[in-house]
N, C-alpha and C positions, 0 to 999 in steps of 0.2 A: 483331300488327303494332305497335301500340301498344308494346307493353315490348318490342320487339325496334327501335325509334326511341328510346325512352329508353335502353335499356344503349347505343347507338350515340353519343346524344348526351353521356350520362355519359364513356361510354372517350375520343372526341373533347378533350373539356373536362379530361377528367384530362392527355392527350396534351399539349393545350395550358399545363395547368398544371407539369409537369416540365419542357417545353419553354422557359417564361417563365425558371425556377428555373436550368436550366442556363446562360440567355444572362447573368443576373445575375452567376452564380458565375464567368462565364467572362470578364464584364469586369471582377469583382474583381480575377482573377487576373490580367487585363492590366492594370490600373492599378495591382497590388503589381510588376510584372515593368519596367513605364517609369518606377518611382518608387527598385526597387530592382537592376534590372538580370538578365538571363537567367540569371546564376550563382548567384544568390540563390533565387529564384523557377523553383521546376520542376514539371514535371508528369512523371516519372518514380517511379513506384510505389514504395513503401515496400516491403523484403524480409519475407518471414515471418519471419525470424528479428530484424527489427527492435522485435519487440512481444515479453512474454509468452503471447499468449494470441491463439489464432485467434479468435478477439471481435474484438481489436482490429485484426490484422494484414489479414482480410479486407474490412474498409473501405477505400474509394478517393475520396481526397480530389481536391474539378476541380484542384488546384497544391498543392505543399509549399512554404514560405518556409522558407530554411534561413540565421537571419542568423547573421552574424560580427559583432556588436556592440549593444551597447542601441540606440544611435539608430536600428540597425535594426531593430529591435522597435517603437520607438516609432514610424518611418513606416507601419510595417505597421500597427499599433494604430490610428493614427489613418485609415489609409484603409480600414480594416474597421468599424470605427465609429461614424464619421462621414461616412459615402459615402451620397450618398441612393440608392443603386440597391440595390433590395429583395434580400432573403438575407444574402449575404455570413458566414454563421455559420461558428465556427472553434472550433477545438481546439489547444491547447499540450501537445506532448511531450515529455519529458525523458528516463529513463529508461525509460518503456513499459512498466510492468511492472503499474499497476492494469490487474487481468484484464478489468471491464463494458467492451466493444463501446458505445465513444464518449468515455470517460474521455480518452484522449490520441489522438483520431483522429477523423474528420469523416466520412461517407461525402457526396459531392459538394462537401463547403465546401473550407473553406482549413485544413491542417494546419500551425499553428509550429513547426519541430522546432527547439530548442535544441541539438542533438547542438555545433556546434562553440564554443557559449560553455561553456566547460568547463574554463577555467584556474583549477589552483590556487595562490596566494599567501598565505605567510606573514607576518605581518607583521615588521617590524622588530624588535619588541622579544619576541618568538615568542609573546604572548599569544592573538593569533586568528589565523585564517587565511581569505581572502577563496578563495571557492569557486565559479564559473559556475553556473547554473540546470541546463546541460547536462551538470554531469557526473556521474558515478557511482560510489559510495562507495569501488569500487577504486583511483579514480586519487587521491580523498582520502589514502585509508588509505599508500597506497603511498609517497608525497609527504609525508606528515609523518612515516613511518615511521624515515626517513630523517635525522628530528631527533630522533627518539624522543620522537614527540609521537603525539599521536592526539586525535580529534572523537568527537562523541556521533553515530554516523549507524548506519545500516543495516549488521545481521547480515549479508545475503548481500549482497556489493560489487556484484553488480551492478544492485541497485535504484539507481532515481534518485535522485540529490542531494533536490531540488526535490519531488515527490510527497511523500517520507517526510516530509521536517520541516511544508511546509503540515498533513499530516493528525495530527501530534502527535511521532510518532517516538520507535520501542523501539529502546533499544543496548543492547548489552551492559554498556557506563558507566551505564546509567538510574539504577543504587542510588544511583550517587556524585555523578550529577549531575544529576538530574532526565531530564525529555522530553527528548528531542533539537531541540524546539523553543523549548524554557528557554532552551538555550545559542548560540540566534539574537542576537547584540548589533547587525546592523543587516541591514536588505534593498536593496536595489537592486530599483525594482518601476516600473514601467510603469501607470497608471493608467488606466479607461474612457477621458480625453478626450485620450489619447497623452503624457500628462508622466512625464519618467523625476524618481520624485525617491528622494531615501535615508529610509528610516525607522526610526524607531530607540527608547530610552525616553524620549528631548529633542527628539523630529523627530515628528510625528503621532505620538505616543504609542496614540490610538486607536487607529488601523490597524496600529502593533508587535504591539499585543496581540492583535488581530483575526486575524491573519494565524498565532498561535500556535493551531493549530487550527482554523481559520476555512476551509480546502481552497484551492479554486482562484475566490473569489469576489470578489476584490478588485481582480485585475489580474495582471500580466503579473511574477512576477519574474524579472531576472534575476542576481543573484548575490545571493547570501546570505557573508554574515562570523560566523564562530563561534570559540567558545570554546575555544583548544587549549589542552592540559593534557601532564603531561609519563608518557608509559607505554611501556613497555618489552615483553617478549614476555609472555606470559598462556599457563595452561592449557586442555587441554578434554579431558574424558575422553564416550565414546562406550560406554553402553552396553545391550545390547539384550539382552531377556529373552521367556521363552513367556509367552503369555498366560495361564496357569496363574498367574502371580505378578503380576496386575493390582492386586488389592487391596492387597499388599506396597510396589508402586513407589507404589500413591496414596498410601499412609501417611506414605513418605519423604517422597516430595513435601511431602504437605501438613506434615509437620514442620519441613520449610525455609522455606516459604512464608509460614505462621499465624507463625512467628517473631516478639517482639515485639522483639529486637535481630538482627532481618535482618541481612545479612551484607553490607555494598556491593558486595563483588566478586564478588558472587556473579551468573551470566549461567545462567538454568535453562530447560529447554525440554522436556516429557514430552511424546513424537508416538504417535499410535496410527495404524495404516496397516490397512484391512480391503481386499482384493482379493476379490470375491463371485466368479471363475471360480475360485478354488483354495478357497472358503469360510474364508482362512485370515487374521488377524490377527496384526499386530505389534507388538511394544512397546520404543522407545524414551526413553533421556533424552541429552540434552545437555548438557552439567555444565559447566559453561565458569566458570572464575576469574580474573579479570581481573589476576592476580598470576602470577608464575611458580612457583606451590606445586604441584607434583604429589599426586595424593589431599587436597586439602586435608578437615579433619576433617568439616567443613561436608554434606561431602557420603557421609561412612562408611554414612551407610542407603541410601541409594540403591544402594552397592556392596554394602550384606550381602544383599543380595537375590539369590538364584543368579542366574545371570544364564546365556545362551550366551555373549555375547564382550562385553569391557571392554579398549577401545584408552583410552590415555591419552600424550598429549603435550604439550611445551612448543614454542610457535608464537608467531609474529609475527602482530599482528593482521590485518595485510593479507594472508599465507598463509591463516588461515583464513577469511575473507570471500571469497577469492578463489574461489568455487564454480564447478565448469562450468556452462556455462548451459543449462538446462533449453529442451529440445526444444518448439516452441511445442505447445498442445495447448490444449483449451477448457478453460477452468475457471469455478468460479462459486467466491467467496469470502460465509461470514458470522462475525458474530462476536455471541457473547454475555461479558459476567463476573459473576462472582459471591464469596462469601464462601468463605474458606478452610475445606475439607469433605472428607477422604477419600470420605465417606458419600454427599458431591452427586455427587464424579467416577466413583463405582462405580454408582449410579445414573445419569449420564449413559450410561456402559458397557452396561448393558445394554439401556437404551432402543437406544441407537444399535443395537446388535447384533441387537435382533426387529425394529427396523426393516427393515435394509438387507439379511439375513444370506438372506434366498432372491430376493433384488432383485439381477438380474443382466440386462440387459437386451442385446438386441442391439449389439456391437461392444464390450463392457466397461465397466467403468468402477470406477474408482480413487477410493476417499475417505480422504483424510486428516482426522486430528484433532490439533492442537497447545495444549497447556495453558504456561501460562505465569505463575508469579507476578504479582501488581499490588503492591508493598510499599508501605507507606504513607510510609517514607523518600522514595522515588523520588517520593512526591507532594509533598515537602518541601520543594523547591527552587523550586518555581516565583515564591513570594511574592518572593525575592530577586534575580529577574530581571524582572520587572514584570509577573509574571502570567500567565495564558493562559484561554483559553475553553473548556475539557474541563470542567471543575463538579467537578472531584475535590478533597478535601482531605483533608492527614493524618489528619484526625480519622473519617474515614471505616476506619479500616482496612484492613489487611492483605486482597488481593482474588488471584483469578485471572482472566485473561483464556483464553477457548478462541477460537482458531481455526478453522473449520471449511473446508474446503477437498474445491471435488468436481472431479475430474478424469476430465470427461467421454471416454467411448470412445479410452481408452487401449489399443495393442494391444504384447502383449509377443510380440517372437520366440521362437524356441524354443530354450527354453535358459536362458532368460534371466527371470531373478526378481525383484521391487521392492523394494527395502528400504525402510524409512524413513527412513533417512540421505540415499538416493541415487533421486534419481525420475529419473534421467535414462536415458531407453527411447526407442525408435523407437516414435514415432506414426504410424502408419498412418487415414486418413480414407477412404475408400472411402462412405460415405453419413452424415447426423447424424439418421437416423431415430429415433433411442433421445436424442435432447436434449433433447425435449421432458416424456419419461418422467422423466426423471432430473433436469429442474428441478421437476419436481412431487414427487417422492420427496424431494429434499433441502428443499422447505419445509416437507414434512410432517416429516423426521425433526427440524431445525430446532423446528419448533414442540414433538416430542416431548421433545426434550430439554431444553429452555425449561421444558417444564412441570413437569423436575423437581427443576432449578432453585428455580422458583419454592414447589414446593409442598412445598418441604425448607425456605422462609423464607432462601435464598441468594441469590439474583437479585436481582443489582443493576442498576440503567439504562443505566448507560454504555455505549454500542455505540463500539469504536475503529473509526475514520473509516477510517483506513489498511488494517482487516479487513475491513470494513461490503462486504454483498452489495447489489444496488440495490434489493432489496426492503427496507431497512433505511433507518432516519433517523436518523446517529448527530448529526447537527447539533441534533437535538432532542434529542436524549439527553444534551445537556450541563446541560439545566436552561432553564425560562422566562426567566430573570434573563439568561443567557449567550447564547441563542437572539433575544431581545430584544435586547440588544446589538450582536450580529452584524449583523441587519437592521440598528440605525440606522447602524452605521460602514459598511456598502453602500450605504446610499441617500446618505451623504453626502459619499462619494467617487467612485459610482455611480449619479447621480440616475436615470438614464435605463433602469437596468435591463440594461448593455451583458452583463455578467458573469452575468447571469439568464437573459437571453434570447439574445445573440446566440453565448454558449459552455453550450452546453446541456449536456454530459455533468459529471461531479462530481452530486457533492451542493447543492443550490440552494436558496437564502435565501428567496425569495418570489418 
């Protein structure tokens, strides 16, 4: 009778403690809705197809604030903030496309969606281009295309503006111009205690830098001004090969990659796709040249390799960014890099392969892997933009970054097969009983292929922020000196902890 009064008074006391939690979140959401008006401030559910990833899509925040301008970022900032009525915790969306379940979505709190600050301007003399937090690489690409100009942003257009450059930012431009965060020249950003100010290399220098790399710790931005440059249409050849000639493409690869006069236009991507219900693997590259040279030489190994099919075309950059968008579905993202190695990536290979290769679990599941140069050019740039807080330097050399990507209970119709160019399938969800399998399978194989990495003397620290799974700390992987930094420009823009505590999803400073 005893423990059957205690679980009564436990369940009670929990009851009351959701119950306190929802009355809090629900007069936030009325003090953002008579501060900012009912067109602003809605409680109408986000679509599935508003996210990447059923993570995030299945979170239900008490209200969405959907502003149309900074000042209304910064009323909302300040009365989430500094409201004394307990909770009130939020989430800022942009794009939607970080897969962790809490990254750009709240379940109960308040979600920002940026979706309508999303204007692009040129400036007058076509040096930069002023860009909304809300919008997404397509409506960039497409808008300066037009001048024949282009930004350092996101491969697939329809990642966020705003996500990519906070957590570092790979373009296709990297060789020529650094991060995509190099070529931030000022932010428009909303601070913990609700002040919109501009920052810049002459305006809080701290917080410029902090904010190159730094994720979503600082505050609220919302527009960012970057570096346009003048480009034209670019190649990209597409080619896929059996997995019989795996050690062939790593060769290639790593022959472009170890390059010690890297190529800058060079944009390379080698994907490995295993589907365990067909037991069968794929292998692709993406060979992209930011020039309009078809076959350039750069890339002849890659092609002497048989191959089954090799497409090549001359495209506008915005044509190729313009991807369909992938069907939402669960995902879990990691990332490791390491030293330029045929030998590590053929040993990642078959780790991965005895890992995953009789690992098939109720309802599927889809694992991608993406290898990607890291040139020590691309690390080049940053000293002549004021910096950033990754910990990488040229003298580090010539690196790879992998991707790993697990695409939880994927179900394909009949008929119908994955490529690694093309993930875009009908998901089916009918239970997520095999989720829990399949995140324990992927830190195991994670950890396998780390290990051989490391035990080849390859493995290097660096976790990218923008790959980084939440079992990963890539904020610490920049280095004590860079991680030290971070905190003090937080606590001194953020004494209180607003960005720690009260926006809990990202990666977090202290």
């Amino acid at each position: 009778m005893r423990l059957a009064q205690s679980s009564t008074a436990t369940a009670l006391a929990a009851a009351a403690a959701v119950s306190a939690a929802s009355s809090s979140y629900d007069t936030c959401c009325a003090r953002l809705a008579a501060a900012l008006g009912d067109d602003i401030v809605t409680t109408t559910p986000f679509a599935e197809t508003d996210y990447f990833s059923i993570q995030e899509s299945s979170l239900v925040p008490a209200c969405i604030v959907r502003p149309r301008s900074a000042q209304h970022v910064s009323k909302a900032v300040t009365i989430l903030t500094t409201s004394r009525v307990p909770g009130c915790q939020f989430a800022v969306k942009g794009g939607g496309h970080t897969p962790a379940g809490g990254s750009a979505n709240i379940q109960g709190g308040v979600t920002i969606d940026m979706k309508f600050l999303n204007a692009t301007v040129l400036s007058e003399d076509k040096t930069s281009v002023a860009v909304g937090a809300g919008a997404v690489w397509n409506d960039v690409y497409g808008y300066l295309g037009d001048f024949n100009l282009a930004a350092a942003g996101g491969r697939n257009g329809g990642v966020g503006v705003g996500g990519l450059l906070l957590g570092g930012g790979i373009s296709h431009f990297s060789p020529r111009v650094g991060w995509a965060c190099d070529t931030v020249v000022e932010y428009e950003i909303v601070l913990a205690n609700g002040t919109l100010v501009t920052v810049s290399g002459t305006s809080y220098p701290d917080l410029y830098r902090a904010l190159k790399g730094g994720g979503n710790n600082f505050g609220v931005v919302t527009r960012y001004t970057l570096t346009a440059f003048p480009q034209g249409n670019m190649s990209v050849n597409t080619i896929s090969y059996d997995v019989s000639q795996i050690g062939a493409v790593f060769d290639a690869f790593t022959d472009i990659a170890a390059s010690p006069n890297f190529d800058p236009y060079v944009s390379l991507q080698t994907d490995l796709l295993y589907v365990p219900a067909a037991k069968a693997w794929s292998v692709t590259s993406s060979a992209s040249y930011t020039k309009p040279v078809l076959h350039p030489e750069v890339f002849s190994g890659l092609e002497a390799v048989p191959s089954i099919s090799n497409t090549s075309e001359i495209t506008a950059v915005a044509a190729l960014a313009a991807e369909n968008p992938t069907p939402p579905l669960n995902w879990l993202f990691a990332t490791l890099t390491f030293g330029t190695s045929s030998e590590t990536m053929l040993g990642i290979f078959n780790a991965l392969n005895g890992s995953l290769y009789d690992f098939n679990p109720a309802g599927g599941v889809t694992w991608s892997f993406a290898f990607e140069p890291l040139p020590s050019v691309m690390l080049s740039h940053s000293a002549a933009t004021g910096g950033n807080v990754l910990g990488l330097e040229p003298e580090d050399g010539n690196g790879v970054i992998l991707l790993v990507v697990h695409a939880l209970t994927i179900y394909l119709p009949m008929g119908l097969t994955l490529t690694p160019t093309v993930l875009l399938v009908s998901a089916l969800w009918p239970n997520s009983s095999s989720n829990d399998s399949v995140y324990r399978k992927g830190r195991d194989t994670f950890a396998a292929i780390k290990a051989v990495a490391e035990r080849k003397g390859m493995l290097r620290k660096f976790e990218y922020l923008n790959y980084a799974g939440p079992h990963q700390a890539p904020l610490a992987s920049y280095g004590t000196d860079n991680l030290d930094y971070l905190r003090k420009v937080s606590k001194k823009y953020d004494p209180t902890g607003v960005f720690q505590r009260k926006v809990p999803g990202g990666f977090k400073l202290w």
